[in-house]
N, C-alpha and C positions, 0 to 999 in steps of 0.2 A: 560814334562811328570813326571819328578821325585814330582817336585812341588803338582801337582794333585792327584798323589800316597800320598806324606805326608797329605794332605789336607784330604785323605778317610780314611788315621788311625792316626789319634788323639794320639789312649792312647799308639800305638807305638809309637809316637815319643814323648809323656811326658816317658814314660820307659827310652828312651837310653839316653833323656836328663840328667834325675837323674840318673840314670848308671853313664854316663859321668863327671856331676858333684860332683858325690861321691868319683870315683877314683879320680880327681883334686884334692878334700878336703882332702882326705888322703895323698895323693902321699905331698901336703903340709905342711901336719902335722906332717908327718912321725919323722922329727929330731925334735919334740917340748920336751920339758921338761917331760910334761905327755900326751904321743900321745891319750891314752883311752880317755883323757876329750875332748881333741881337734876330736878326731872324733864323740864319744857321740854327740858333740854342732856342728859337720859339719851332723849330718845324722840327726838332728832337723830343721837344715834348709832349706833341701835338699827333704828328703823327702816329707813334707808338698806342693811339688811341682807335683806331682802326682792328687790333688785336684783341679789345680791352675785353669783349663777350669768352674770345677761346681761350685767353691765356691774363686774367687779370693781376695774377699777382707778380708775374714778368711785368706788365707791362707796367703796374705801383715802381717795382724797381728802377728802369729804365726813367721813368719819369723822375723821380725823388732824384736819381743821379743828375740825369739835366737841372733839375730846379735848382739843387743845391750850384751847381759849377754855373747856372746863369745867377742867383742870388751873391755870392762869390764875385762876376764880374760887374754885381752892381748893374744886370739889367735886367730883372724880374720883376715886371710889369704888371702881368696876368695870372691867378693863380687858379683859374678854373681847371687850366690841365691837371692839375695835380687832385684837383677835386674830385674830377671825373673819377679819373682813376682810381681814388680811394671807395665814393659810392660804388661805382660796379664790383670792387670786391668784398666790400660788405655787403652786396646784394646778394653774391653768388654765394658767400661760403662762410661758415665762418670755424673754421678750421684755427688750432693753434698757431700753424704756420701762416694765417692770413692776418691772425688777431698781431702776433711781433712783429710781421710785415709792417703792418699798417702802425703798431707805435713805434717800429724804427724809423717810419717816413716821417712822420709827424716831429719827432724830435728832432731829428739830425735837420728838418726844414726850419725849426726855431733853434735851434742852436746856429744855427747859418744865418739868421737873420739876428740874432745875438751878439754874435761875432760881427757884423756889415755894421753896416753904416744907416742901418734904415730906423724910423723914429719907432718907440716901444710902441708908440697905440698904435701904428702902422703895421706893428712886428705883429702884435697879440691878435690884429682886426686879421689878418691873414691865417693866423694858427687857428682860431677859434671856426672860421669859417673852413678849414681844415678837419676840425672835429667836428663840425655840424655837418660834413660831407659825410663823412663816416658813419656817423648816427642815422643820417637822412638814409643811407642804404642797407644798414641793419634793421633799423623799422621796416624798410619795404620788404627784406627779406625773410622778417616775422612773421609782417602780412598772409606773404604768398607760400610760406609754409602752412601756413592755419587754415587759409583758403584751402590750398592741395589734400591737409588734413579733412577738412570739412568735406570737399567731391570725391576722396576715396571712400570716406565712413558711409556719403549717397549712394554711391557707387556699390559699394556693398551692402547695402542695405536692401537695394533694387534688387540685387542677385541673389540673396535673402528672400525675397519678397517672390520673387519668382520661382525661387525652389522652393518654397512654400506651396506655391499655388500648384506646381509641379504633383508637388508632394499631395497636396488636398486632392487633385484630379486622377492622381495614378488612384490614391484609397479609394476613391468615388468609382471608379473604374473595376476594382479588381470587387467591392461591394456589388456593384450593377453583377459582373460578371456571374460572382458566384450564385447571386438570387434569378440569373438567369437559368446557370447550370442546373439549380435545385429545381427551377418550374419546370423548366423543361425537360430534364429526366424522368423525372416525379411522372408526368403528365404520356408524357410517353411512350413509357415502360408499363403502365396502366393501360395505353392504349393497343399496346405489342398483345400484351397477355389476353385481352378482352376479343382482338379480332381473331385472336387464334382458336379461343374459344367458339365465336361467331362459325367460324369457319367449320369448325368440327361438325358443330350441331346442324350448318344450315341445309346438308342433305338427309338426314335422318329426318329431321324436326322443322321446319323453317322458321315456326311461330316461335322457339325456343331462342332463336336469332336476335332476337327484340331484344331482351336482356342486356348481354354482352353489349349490343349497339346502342340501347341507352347511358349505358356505362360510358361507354364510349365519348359516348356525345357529353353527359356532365364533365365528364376527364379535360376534354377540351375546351370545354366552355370555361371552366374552372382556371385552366391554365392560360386560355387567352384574359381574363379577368385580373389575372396575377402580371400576365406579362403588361399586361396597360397600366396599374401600378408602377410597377417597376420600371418602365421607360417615363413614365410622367407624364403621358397623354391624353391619360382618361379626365375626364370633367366629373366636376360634380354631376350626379344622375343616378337613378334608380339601379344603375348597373355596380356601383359605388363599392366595394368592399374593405373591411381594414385592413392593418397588417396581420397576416396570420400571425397567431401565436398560438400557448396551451391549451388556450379556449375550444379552439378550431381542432383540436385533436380528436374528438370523437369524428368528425366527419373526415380527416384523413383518414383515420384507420377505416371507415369504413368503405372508403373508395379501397381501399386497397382489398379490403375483405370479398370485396366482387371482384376482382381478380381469382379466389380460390386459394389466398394466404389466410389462413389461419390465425388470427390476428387477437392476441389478450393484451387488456392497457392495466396496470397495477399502479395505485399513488398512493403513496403513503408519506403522512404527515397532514396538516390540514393546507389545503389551498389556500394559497393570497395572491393577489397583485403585485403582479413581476416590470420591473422595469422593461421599457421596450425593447431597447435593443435586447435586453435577457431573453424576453417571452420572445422574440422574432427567432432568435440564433435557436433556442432550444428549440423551438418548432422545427424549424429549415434543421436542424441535427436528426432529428426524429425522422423528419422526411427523406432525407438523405439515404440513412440507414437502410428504411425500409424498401427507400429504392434499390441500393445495392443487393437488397434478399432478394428480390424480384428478378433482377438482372442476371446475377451473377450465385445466387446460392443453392437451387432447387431446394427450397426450402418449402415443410409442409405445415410448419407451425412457427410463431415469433409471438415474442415477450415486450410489451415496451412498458420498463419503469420509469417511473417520474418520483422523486423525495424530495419533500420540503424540507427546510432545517436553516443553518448558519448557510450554507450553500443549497443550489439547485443541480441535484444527482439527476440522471440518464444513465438506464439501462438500455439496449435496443440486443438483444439475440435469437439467433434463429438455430435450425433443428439440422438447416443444410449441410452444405457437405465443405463450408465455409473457406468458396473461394471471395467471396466477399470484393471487398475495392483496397487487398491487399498490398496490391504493385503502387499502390501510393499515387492512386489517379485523381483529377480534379476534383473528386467529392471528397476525400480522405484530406484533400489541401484544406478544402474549403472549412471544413469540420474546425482544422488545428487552426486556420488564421482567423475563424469567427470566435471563438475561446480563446483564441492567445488578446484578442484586442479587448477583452473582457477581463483577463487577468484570470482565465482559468485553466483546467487542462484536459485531455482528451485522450483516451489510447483505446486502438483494437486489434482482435487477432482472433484466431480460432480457439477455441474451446477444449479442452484436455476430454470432455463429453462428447464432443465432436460439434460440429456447429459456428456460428463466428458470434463475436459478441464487440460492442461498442460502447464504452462507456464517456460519462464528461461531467465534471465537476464545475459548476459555473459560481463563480460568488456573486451575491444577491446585496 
């Protein structure tokens, strides 16, 4: 705690450092010959420590000039200021120009005590402790690079992490979407076509009514069955269905064949077992399709192929006048981005015959 306290006030703690230091120089100086000069040239070296976080390698200078001119008059007593000074610019930087700084100070401080009068193991215990100031703040400034390295690589890795999950939920998203789009059209566009018919018949005939309206009614049973699926709400229960897939294709064509589409299904090759996402997306392709004739083609007859082989072929054509889902509407999206995350491909248009047609190449 104390530590993170010092770490929030900075210019407190250069304060009591010089405080500190000052009383030392003095309290050393006190029996010199002429104590005035001796603290003049200890509050020169000392001071300049107040600067030492914004401007350290000014402040190495200033100091090594004092030390040497009090080393010179034979009253350099204390040699922490110079110490300081050296750790804080090895802490900050260590730049060409800090590195000859810091062995110009170093030297010219033992060539000065070289030249004096001061005893060698006295000279060398000062130099050395000199160099151990220097190392002391090169190591910490190793430290706290490796550290800063290690919370940006977290740091990005979280933002990583996040666009990831971004990423998973937008896919989860626009999947939900599109298996909404399909049930929902699908379900209907079955149910558009059914009550129109309903409607026709119900003053001619009324009993003929029942028809269309049971259609009706599976239409939407069917699709509310899918939609609870597909939001994840349903429980296990007798009401249970799988993922639709090729299996399920005789019973979509045949909802749709009550509609009054014309509906022939062609396979050729033999049938196997398709991966899920495959058998899902060709299904939901197939259904799509056939929605669109519904919708949008006054169509009186449609074709849907199915080819086994190295790939899983899709034909879907109809007889219409193939306006289709041309204009590149959510089902035409849906189609390319359920095949493109498959690795396969997909194109439609109308017909040179007249009619529109849909094809999709899925690999197996």
């Amino acid at each position: 705690m104390i530590w993170n306290w010092l770490r929030r006030h900075p210019l407190l703690v250069d304060v009591g450092l010089v405080v500190a230091l000052l009383v030392l120089t003095i309290g050393a100086s006190f029996h010199r010959d002429e104590p005035a000069a001796a603290y003049a040239l200890g509050a020169l070296q000392t001071l300049p420590l107040l600067w030492r976080r914004r401007r350290p390698l000014a402040v190495v200078i200033v100091v090594t000039v004092a030390v040497v001119a009090t080393i010179a008059l034979d009253y350099w007593l204390v040699p922490f200021q110079l110490a300081v000074a050296l750790y804080t610019l090895a802490a900050s930087t260590r730049t060409r120009a800090a590195l000859l700084t810091a062995a110009v100070s170093i030297a010219a401080t033992a060539i000065a005590l070289a030249v004096g009068s001061s005893a060698f193991g006295d000279a060398a215990a000062r130099v050395v402790f000199l160099v151990a100031a220097w190392l002391l703040g090169d190591s910490i400034r190793s430290r706290r690079a490796y550290i800063h390295e290690i919370e940006e690589k977290a740091t990005r890795l979280e933002r990583e992490r996040e666009a990831e999950a971004q990423r998973v939920a937008a896919e989860e998203q626009a999947r939900i979407a599109r298996e909404l789009h399909d049930v929902v059209a699908h379900a209907l566009s079955v149910i558009v076509v059914q009550a129109a018919a309903a409607d026709d018949v119900f003053e001619v005939d009324p009993r003929r009514a029942r028809e269309p309206i049971q259609a009706i009614e599976q239409a939407a049973r069917a699709a509310l069955g899918d939609l609870r699926r597909v939001l994840g709400i349903l429980q296990d229960g007798p009401e249970y269905e799988p993922q639709p897939g090729l299996a399920r294709l005789d019973s979509l064509v045949e909802r749709v064949r009550a509609t009054g589409l014309e509906v022939d299904v062609e396979v050729e090759g033999a049938a196997r077992p398709l991966p899920a996402a495959v058998d899902l997306s060709a299904y939901r392709i197939v259904q799509e399709a056939l929605t669109n004739t519904l919708k949008h083609a006054g169509a009186a007859h449609a074709t849907v192929r199915v080819r086994y082989g190295d790939e899983l072929g899709l034909e879907i054509r109809d007889d219409g006048k193939g306006g289709g889902d041309a204009n590149g509407g959510s089902g035409l999206i849906g189609m390319r981005e359920r095949v493109a995350m498959l690795g396969g491909r997909v194109a439609s248009g109308t017909r040179p015959e007249g009619g529109y047609v849909v094809t999709a190449q899925i690999p197996i």
